[in-house]
Every structure is written in C-alpha cells, then in structure tokens.
C-alpha positions as CSV (number, residue, x, y, z in Angstrom):
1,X,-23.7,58.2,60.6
2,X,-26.0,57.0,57.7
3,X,-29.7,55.6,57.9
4,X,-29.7,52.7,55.4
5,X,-32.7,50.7,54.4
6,X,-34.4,51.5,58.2
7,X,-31.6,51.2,60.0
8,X,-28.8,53.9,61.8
9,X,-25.2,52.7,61.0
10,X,-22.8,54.5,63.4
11,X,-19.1,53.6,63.6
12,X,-16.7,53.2,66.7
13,X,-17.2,56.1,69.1
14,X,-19.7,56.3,72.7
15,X,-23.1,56.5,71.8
16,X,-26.4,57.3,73.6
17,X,-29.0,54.6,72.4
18,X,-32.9,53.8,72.7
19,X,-33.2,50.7,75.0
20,X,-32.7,47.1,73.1
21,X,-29.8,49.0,70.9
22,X,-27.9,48.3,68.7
23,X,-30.0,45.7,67.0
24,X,-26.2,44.6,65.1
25,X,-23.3,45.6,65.4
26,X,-19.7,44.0,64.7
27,X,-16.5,43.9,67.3
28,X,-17.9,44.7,70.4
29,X,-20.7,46.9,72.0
30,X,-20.0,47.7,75.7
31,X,-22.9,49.2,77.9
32,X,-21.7,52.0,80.2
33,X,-22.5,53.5,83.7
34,X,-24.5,56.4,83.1
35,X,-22.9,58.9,86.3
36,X,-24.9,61.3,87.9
37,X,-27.3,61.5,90.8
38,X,-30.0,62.7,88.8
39,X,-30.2,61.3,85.3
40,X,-33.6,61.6,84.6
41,X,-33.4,60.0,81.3
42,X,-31.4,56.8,82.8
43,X,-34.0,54.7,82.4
44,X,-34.8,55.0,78.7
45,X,-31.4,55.7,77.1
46,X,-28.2,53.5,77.7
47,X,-24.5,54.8,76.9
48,X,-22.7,52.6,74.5
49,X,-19.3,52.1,73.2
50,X,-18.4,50.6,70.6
51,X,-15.1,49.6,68.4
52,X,-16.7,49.0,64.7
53,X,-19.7,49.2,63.0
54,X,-23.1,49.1,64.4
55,X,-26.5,49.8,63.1
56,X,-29.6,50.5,65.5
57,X,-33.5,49.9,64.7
58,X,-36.3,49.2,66.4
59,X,-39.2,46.9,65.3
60,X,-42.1,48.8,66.8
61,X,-40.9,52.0,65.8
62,X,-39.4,52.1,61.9
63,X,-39.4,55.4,60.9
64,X,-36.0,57.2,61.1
65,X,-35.6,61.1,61.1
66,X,-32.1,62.5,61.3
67,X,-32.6,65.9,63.0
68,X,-29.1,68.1,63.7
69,X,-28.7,70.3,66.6
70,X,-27.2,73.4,65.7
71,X,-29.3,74.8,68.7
72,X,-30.8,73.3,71.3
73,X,-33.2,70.4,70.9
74,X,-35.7,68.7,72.8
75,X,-36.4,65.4,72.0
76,X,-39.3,62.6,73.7
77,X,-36.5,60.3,75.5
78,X,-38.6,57.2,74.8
79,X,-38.5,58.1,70.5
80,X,-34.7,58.5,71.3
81,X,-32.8,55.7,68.9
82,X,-29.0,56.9,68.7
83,X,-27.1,59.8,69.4
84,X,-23.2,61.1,69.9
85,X,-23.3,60.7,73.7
86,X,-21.4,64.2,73.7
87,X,-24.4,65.7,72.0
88,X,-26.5,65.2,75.1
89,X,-26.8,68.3,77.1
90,X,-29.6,67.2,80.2
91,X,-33.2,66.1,80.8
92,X,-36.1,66.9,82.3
93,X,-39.6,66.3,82.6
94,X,-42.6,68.1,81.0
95,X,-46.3,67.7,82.0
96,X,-48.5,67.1,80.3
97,X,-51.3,67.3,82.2
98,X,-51.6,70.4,83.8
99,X,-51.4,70.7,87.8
100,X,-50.3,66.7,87.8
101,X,-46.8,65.3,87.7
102,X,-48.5,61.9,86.0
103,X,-47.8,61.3,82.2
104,X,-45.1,63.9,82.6
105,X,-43.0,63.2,79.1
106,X,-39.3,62.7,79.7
107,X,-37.5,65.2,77.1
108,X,-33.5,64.8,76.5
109,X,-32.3,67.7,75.6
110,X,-29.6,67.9,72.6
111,X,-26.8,70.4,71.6
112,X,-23.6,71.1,69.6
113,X,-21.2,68.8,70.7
114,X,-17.3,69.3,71.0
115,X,-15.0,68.8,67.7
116,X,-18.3,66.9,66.0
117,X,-21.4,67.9,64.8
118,X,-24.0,67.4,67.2
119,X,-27.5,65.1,65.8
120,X,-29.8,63.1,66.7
121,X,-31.8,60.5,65.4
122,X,-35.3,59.5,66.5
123,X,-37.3,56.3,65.7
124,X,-41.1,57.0,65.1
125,X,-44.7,54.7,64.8
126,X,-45.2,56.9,61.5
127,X,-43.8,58.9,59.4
128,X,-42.4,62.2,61.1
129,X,-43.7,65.7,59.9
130,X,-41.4,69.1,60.4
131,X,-43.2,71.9,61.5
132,X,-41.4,75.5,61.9
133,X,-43.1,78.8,63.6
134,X,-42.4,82.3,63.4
135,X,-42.4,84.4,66.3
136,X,-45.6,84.8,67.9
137,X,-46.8,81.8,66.0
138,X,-48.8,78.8,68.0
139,X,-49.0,75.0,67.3
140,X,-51.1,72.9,69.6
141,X,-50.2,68.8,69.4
142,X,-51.4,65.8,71.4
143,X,-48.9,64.9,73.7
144,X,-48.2,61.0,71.7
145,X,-47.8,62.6,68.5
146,X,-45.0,65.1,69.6
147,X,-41.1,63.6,68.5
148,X,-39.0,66.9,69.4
149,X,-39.0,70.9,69.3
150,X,-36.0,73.4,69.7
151,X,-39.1,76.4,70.9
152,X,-39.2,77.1,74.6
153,X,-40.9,75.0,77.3
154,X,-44.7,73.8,75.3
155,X,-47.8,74.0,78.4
156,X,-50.3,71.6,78.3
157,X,-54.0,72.9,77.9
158,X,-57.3,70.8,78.6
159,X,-60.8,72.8,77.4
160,X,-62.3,70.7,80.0
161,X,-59.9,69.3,82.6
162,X,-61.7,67.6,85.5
163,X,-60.3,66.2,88.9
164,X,-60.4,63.0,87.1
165,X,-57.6,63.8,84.6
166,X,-55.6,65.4,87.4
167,X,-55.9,62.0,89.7
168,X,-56.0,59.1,87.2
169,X,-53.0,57.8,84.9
170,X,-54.8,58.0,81.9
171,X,-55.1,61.7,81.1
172,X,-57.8,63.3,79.2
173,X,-58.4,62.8,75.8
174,X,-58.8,66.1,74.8
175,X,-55.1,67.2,76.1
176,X,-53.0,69.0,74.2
177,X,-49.3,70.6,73.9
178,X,-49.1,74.1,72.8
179,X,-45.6,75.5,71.3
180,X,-44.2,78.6,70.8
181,X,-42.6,80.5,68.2
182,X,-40.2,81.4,66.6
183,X,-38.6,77.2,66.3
184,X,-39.2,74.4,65.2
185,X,-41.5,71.2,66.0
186,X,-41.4,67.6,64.5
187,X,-44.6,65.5,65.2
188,X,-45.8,62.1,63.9
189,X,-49.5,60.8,63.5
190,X,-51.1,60.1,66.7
191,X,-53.2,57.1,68.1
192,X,-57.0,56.4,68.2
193,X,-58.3,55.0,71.0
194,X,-61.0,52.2,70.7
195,X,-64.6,53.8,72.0
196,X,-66.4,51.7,75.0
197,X,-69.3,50.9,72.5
198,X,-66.4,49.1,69.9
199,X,-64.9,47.3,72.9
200,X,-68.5,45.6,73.4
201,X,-67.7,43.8,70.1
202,X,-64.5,42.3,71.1
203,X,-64.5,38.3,71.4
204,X,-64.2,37.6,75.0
205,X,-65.7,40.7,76.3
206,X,-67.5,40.7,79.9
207,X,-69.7,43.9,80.9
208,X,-69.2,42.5,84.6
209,X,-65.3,42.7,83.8
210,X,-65.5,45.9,82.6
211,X,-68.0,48.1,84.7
212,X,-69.7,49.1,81.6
C-alpha cells in the first residue's frame, strides 16, 4: 500500500473499503458478501477483491492518515477508507450520549493480521492530529472530531445533559468523549454549527418555517 497524491493504491488482495470504493482501479474489483449475523459495521464498509491495482479516495473526505496496528485499534467505521480485510477484528457501538443508544458511533476495530502487517487507513474532513497519553493521563474530544484510539472504551460526558439530549437525535452541543491512558488517540478538527440568530440571515429564511 502507498498514499499518492490523495489517493490509497493497494494491489490485488481482499480488502475492506469505505462505501463508493475504490474510486479506480484496473482488472476487476468484485464486491463480497460480508457473513455473519451480526456485522455491525456492514453497512458502512464493503469487502472487496480485487486482481490489480486500485487506488481509493473520497471527495468529501481528502485527508489520508496511514495508522498501523501493532495493537488493537479502534477506528470511526464511517472515516474507514481501506484496509487488509484480514486486519479487521469486530465492531461495536459506542455512545455517545450518555444513557441513549442514539448517535452511538460505529467503531471497527483493527488488529495484527496473519502473515501481513496489519494497517489501516482513514480518510478525514481535515488534517488528522496524533495524540498519545500516559497512564492516568485524560483527553476529552467532541464526538465528530474523533478518527481512532488504541486506549480502552472512551465514556461520553455532558456538564449539563438534559432529557432533551437523551430523547432527540441531535445530541447536545456540549458533549464530549473522554479517553484513557496509557494509548493513543488521532482526532481531526471539528465542525461549527451555524447559531439560530446567523440562520435569520439566510436567503429564503421563514420564522413560521422554523419555530423561531
């Protein structure tokens, strides 16, 4: 595998690829049945084989960081662009809002993988940041910026969590992830959100539309 001018180039082997992948490739690219009655990461990665070249990128999201799995990683499935299908060890979910299964993020979790060296690379909105901890050590992230971590299970934390961020889809804005040492997290920058009073700007905006 090589990352060349923003794009993965892996050769002929089974792969595990974001959605929409590869964006190239020459010979053939076959997509495979994912088995399993509980894949919980079905939905976001596909298994492909291929016999030659193929390179993998995606538009929306073009930074690539090449992260290897010595030990067990834990990547956000959806930031997921290629990996040896072998290197793929399970999935699971991780909420992110406390006491609510909604906005859970769907992790895939990567490991060393038999007679190859086990990697990953992730696709990313912005540039990617690695972050390690010592033991003991804390790092609190929002829940969009996180990309992967090989620490144990992160909680979610809310200084002010009402029944409204429990019940709604949207979350509260002031949710955050907090790791633990000793590992390592990757993050990337995170999103704004447009306030109400900004929205009342917008061409085409109704108050009676909006409740506001």
């Amino acid at each position: 595998m090589k990352i060349d001018g923003g794009f993965a180039e892996v050769g002929a082997g089974r792969w595990l690829m974001g959605r929409g992948q590869p964006a190239a490739f020459f010979g053939a690219a076959v997509r495979r049945r994912r088995k399993g009655w509980c894949v919980r990461d079905r939905s976001r990665l596909d298994m492909v084989e291929t016999n030659a070249a193929a390179r993998c990128a995606d538009s929306s999201r073009p930074f690539l960081t090449h992260i290897p799995c010595a030990a067990s990683v834990f990547a956000v499935s959806d930031k997921v662009l290629v990996s040896p299908a072998d290197a793929r060890r399970g999935a699971q979910f991780v909420k992110v809002v406390p006491m609510s299964a909604r906005s859970s993020l769907c992790v895939t979790e990567f490991g060393l993988a038999e007679g190859s060296p086990a990697w990953v690379v992730m696709a990313t909105a912005s540039r990617t940041c690695r972050m390690p901890l010592e033991d003991g050590e804390t790092l609190s992230a929002r829940p969009g910026a996180v990309v992967a971590w090989t620490t144990k299970r992160p909680t979610g934390f809310c200084p002010k969590l009402s029944i409204w961020d429990v019940l709604l889809p949207r979350g509260s804005r002031d949710l955050l992830l907090t790791f633990y040492g000793p590992g390592v997290v990757w993050i990337e920058g995170s999103a704004g959100h447009a306030p109400a009073s900004a929205a009342r700007n917008l061409p085409g905006f109704s108050r009676r539309a909006y409740g506001v």
